[in-house]
C-alpha positions in Angstrom: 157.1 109.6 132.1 157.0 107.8 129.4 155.4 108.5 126.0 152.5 106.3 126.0 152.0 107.4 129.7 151.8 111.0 128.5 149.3 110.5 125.6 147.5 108.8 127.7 146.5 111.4 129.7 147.7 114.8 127.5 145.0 113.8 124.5 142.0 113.8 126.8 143.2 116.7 128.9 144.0 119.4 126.0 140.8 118.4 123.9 138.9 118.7 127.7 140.3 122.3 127.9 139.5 123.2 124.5 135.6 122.0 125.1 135.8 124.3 128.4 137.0 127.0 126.7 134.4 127.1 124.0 131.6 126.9 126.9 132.4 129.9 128.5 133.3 131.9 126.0 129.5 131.1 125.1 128.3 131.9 128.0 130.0 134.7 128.8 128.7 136.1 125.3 124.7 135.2 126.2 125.6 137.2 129.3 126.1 140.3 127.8 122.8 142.0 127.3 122.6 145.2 126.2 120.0 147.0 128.7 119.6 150.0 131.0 118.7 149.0 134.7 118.1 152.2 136.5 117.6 150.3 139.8 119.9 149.2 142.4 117.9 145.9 142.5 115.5 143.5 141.0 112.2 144.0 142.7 111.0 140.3 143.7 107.6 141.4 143.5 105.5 138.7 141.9 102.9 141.2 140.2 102.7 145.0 140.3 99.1 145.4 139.4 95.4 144.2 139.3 94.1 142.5 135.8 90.5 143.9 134.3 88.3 140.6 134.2 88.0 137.7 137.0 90.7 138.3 139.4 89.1 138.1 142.3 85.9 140.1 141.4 82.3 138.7 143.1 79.6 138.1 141.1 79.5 140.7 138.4 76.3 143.1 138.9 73.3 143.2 136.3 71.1 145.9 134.9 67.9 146.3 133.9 67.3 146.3 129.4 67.9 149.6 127.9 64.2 150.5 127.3 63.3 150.0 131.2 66.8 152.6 132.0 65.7 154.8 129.2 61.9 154.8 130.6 63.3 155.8 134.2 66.2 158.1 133.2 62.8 160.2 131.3 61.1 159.7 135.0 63.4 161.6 136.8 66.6 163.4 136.7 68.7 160.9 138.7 68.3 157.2 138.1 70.3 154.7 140.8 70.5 151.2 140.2 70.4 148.7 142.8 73.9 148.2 143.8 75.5 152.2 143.3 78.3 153.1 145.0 78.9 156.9 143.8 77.6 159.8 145.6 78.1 163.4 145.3 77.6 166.9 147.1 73.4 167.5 145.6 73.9 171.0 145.8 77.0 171.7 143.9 76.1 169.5 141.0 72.3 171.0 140.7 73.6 174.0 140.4 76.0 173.3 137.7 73.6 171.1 135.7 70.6 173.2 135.5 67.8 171.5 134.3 67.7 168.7 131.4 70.7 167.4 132.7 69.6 163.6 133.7 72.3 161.2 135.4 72.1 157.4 135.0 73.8 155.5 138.5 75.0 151.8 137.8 76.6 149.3 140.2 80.5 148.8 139.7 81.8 145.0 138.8 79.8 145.3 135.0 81.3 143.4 132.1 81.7 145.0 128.7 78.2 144.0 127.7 76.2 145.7 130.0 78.8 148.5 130.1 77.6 149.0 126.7 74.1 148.9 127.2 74.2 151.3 129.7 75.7 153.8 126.7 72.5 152.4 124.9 70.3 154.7 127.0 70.4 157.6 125.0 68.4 160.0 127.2 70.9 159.8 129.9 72.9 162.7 129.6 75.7 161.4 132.3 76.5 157.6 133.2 78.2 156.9 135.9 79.5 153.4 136.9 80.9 152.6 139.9 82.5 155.8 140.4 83.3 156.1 136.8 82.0 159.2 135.5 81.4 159.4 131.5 79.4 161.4 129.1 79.2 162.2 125.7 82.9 161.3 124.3 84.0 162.7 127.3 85.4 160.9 131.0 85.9 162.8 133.8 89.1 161.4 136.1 90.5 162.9 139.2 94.3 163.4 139.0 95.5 164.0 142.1 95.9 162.4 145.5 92.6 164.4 147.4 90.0 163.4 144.4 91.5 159.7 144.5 91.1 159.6 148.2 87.5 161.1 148.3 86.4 159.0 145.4 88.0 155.4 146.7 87.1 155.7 150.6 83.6 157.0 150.1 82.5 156.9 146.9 82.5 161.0 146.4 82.2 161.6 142.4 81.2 165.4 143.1 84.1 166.9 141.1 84.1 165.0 138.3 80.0 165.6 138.0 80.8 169.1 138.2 84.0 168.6 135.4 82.2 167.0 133.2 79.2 169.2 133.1 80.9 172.0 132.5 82.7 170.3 129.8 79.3 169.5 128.4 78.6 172.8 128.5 81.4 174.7 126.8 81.8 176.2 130.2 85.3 176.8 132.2 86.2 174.0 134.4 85.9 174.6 138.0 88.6 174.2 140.4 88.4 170.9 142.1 87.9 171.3 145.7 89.1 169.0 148.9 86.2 168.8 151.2 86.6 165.3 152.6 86.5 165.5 156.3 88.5 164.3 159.3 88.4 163.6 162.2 90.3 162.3 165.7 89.3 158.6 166.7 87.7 158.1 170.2 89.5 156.4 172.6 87.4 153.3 172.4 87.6 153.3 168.6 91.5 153.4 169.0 91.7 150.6 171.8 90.1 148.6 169.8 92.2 148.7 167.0 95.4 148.6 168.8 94.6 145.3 170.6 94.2 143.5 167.6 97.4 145.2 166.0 99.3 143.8 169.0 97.8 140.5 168.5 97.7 139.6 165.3 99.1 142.7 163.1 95.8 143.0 161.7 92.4 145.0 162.2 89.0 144.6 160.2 86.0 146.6 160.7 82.6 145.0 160.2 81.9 145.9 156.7 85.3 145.9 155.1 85.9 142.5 152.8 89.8 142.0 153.5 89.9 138.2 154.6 93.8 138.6 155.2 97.2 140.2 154.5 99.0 139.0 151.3 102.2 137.3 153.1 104.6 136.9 150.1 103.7 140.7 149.1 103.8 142.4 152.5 107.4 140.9 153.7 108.8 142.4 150.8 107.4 145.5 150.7 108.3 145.7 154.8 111.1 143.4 156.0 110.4 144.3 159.2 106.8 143.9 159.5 104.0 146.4 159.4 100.5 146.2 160.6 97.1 146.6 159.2 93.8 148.5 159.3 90.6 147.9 156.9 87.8 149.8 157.3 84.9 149.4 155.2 84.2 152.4 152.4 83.2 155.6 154.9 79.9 157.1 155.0 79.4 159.7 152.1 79.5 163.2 154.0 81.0 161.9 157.6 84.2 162.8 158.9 87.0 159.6 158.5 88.4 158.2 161.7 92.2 159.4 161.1 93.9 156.1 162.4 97.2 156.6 160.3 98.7 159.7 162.3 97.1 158.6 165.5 98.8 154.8 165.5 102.0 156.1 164.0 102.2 158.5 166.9 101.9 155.6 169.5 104.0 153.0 168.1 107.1 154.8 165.9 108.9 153.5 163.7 106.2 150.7 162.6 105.2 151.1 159.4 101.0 151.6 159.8 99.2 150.8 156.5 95.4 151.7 156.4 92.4 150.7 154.4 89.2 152.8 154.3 87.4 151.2 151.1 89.8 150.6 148.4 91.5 154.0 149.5 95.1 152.8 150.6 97.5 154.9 152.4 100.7 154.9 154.7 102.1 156.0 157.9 105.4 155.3 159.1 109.2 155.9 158.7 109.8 157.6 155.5 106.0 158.4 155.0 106.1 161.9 154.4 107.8 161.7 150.6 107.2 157.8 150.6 103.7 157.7 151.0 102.6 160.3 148.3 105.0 158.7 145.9 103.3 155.2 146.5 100.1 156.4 146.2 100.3 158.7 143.3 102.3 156.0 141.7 99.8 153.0 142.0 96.2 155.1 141.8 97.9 156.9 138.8 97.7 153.8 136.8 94.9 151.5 138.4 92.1 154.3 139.1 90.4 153.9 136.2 90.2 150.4 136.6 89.4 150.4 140.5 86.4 152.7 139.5 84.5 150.6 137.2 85.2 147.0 139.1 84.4 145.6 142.2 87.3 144.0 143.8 88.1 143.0 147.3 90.2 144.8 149.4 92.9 141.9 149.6 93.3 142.2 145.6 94.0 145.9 145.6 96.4 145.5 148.8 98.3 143.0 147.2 99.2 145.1 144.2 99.6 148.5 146.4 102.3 146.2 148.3 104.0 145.1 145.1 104.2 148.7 143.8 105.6 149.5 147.3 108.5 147.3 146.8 109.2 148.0 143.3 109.5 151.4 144.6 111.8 150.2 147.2 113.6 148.3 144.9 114.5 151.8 142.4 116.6 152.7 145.7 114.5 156.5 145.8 114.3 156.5 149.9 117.8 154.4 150.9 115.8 152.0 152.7 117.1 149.0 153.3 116.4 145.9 151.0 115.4 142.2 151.7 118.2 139.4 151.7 119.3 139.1 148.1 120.7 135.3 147.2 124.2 135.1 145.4 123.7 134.7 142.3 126.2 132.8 140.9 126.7 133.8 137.3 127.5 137.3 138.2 129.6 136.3 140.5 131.5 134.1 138.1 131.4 136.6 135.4 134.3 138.8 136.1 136.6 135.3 136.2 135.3 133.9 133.2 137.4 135.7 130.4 140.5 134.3 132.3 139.3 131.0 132.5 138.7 130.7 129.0 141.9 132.3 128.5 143.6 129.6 130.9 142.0 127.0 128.9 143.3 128.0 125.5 146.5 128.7 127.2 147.0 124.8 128.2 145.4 123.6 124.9 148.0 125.4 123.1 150.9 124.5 125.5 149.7 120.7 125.0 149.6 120.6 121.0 153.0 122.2 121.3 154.2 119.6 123.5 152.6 116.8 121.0 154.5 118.3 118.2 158.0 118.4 119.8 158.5 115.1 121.4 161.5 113.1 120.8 161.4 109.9 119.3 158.6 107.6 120.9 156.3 110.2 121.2 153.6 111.0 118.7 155.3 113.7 116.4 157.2 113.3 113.8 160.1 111.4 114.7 163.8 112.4 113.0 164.2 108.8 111.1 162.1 109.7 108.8 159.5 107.1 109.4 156.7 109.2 108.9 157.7 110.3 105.3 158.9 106.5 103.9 154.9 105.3 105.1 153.0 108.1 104.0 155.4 107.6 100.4 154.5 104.0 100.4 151.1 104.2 101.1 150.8 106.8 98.1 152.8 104.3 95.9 150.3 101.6 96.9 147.3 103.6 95.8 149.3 104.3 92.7 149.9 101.2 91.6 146.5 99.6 92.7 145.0 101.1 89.0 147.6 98.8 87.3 147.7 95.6 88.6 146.1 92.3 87.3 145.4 88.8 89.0 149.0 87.9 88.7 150.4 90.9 90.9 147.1 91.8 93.2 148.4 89.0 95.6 151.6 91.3 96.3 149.8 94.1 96.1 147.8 93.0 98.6 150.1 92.1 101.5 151.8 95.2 100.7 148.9 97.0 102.1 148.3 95.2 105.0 152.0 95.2 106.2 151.5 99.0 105.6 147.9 99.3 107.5 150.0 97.2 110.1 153.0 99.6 110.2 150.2 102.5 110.7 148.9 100.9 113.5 152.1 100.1 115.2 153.0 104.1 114.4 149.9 105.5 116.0 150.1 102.7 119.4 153.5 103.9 119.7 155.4 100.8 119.2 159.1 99.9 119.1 160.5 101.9 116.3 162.4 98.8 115.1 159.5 96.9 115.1 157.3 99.7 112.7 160.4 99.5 110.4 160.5 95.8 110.0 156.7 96.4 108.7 157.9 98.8 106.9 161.0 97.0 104.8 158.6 93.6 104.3 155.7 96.1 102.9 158.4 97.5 100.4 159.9 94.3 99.6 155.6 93.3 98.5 155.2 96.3 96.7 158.6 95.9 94.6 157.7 92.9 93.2 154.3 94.0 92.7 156.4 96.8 90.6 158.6 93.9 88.9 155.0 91.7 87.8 153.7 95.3 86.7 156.7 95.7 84.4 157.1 99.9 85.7 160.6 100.4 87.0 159.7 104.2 88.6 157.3 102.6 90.5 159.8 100.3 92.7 160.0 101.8 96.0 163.3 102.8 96.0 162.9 104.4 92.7 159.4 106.2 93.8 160.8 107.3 96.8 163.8 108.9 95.8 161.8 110.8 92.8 159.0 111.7 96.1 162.2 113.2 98.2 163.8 114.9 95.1 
């Protein structure tokens, strides 16, 4: 190969390698965040909650003015506005409010505004909205899976009543108490609901608002497909129809997820750590926002099935996961140090090469030509600040054979060609030196005192 040949393609190569080497290196450094992931893998799921305000909500419920509440909270001891949802056991709360105690009923789905009107109504000694119960400064909240599942599937308030009275009253809180009851469906209740679960996956019960399952949400909570009950909020009082155990016992290993109001709970494989995990997890942080607002069922099961996969996704039960695309840049990350290393590597091996080449290539070659142009052109410069109109035309030509010489040097012509340029440019600048009248500035002279 010759040397032209060679530069040809070297000079791109080793400067294409360098620019490849600084791209990695940057971004393998914007790869290395510093973070703790305590999960095995990155749930997919598109939202892991419900958001206070229009998601989804119906038309938001009125009230009346405060000075029509406050005139029928002094009528009678329990006031419920059109729309009320809560109920609670008469008996128990009677006998822990004692007289003077007067409870004020709203609808759920009220904004901020009419929230705070209902706090306007002084002479209401407990508000409760939806099946939010406050009073005073204080808020009475279940905490635990029963008083969750009593208050969401029908509406039962009766602890927190009882709580917060006892609050009021400086008294000793009472033990909260399970009472919701259960009971085995009928056989045509549960033919019913298994002929739509074979034929569509899905079963709604006159009264309950879910218009369908949330696709996206429920294959990746359950890969392998799970099916569906909605039942409307349960009668205050009645026993619920107890379709999880029953279903899961007919069909096994299918996971079985049931509605009964905005109560939400699973049967299946896995269900007896699984389930009580899922639902303390998501009515932990969404109850008090489920209480006050009025959403449809096919909001709240669309971020119960999200927080099902992210707790999937933390790897807690070893259940399998959904198909995971390769993702390239981790997989490329491991090589990358070696292939800027590579690159550097061959940049360096290049520039080595450039600098050691024989004559004809485009290091410095052993006549000397290098040093006798680069002494020339500095004598040119030199004696440029000297001359006149008598010796500028030497000077001139000078230059030019040397930019000509330069040129020939870098295109990698015929060394006895880039010397001929050479000897005519010193012959112009020595008798620009003679017309100057400055002997150390003849080129033989300036070059020997350059080399000494």
């Amino acid at each position: 190969m010759n040397a032209r040949t060679y530069r040809r393609w070297s000079e791109p190569l080793r400067w294409t390698l360098l620019g490849v080497a600084v791209v990695v290196l940057v971004v393998f450094l914007l790869a290395q965040r510093q973070s703790v992931d305590v999960s095995y893998g990155r749930s997919p799921s598109s939202s892991s909650g419900v958001d206070e305000g229009t998601a989804g909500e119906p038309d938001r419920a009125t009230v009346p003015s405060v000075a029509e509440m406050t005139a029928l909270v002094a009528a009678a001891p329990v006031v419920r506005l059109p729309g009320s949802v809560a109920y609670w056991d008469e008996q128990r709360v009677r006998a822990a409010a004692g007289d003077g105690t007067r409870i004020l009923v709203a609808p759920p789905g009220l904004d901020k505004d009419e929230r705070d009107r209902l706090r306007d109504v002084e002479n209401a000694t407990i508000r409760v909205i939806g099946t939010e119960v406050s009073g005073g400064l204080y808020q009475a909240t279940a905490d635990r899976l029963p008083g969750w599942r009593a208050q969401f599937a029908t509406g039962d308030v009766t602890d927190q009543l009882v709580t917060l009275i006892t609050a009021l009253r400086k008294e000793p809180a009472p033990t909260d108490r399970d009472e919701l009851r259960w009971r085995e469906p009928s056989d045509a209740e549960l033919t019913a609901v298994t002929a739509d679960l074979k034929s569509t996956g899905l079963h709604v019960a006159p009264g309950a608002t879910l218009t369908g399952v949330p696709g996206t949400a429920s294959r990746n909570a359950f890969p392998d497909g799970a099916w569906y009950v909605a039942l409307p909020p349960q009668r205050f009082g009645d026993p619920l129809p107890r379709y999880g155990p029953a279903l899961a016992g007919l069909f096994p290993g299918r996971p079985i997820v049931v509605l009964y109001g905005l109560w939400i709970e699973y049967h299946g494989p896995g269900a007896t750590d699984f389930a009580e995990l899922a639902g303390a997890s998501f009515y932990g942080q969404y109850a008090g926002l489920l209480s006050r607002s009025d959403y449809p069922q096919r909001n709240v099961l669309n971020a119960y099935l999200n927080r099902v996969t992210d707790i999937r996704y933390a790897g807690l039960f070893e259940r399998p996961l959904p198909y995971r695309p390769v993702d390239p840049l981790r997989v490329a990350l491991p090589a990358l140090p070696w292939l800027f290393a590579g690159c550097v590597a061959a940049f360096l091996l290049l520039s080595a090469r450039s600098l050691r080449r024989p004559d004809g290539g485009p290091g410095i070659r052993r006549d000397g030509t290098p040093a006798r142009l680069a002494g020339l052109t500095a004598l040119a410069v030199e004696v440029s600040l000297l001359t006149d109109a008598r010796s500028n035309p030497a000077l001139t030509r000078g230059i030019v054979k040397l930019q000509a010489a330069r040129s020939a040097w870098d295109e990698e012509l015929p060394a006895r060609h880039v010397r001929t340029l050479l000897d005519e440019a010193t012959a112009e600048l020595d008798d620009t030196a003679r017309q100057v009248g400055i002997a150390s500035y003849r080129p033989d002279n300036y070059l020997r005192g350059r080399l000494s």
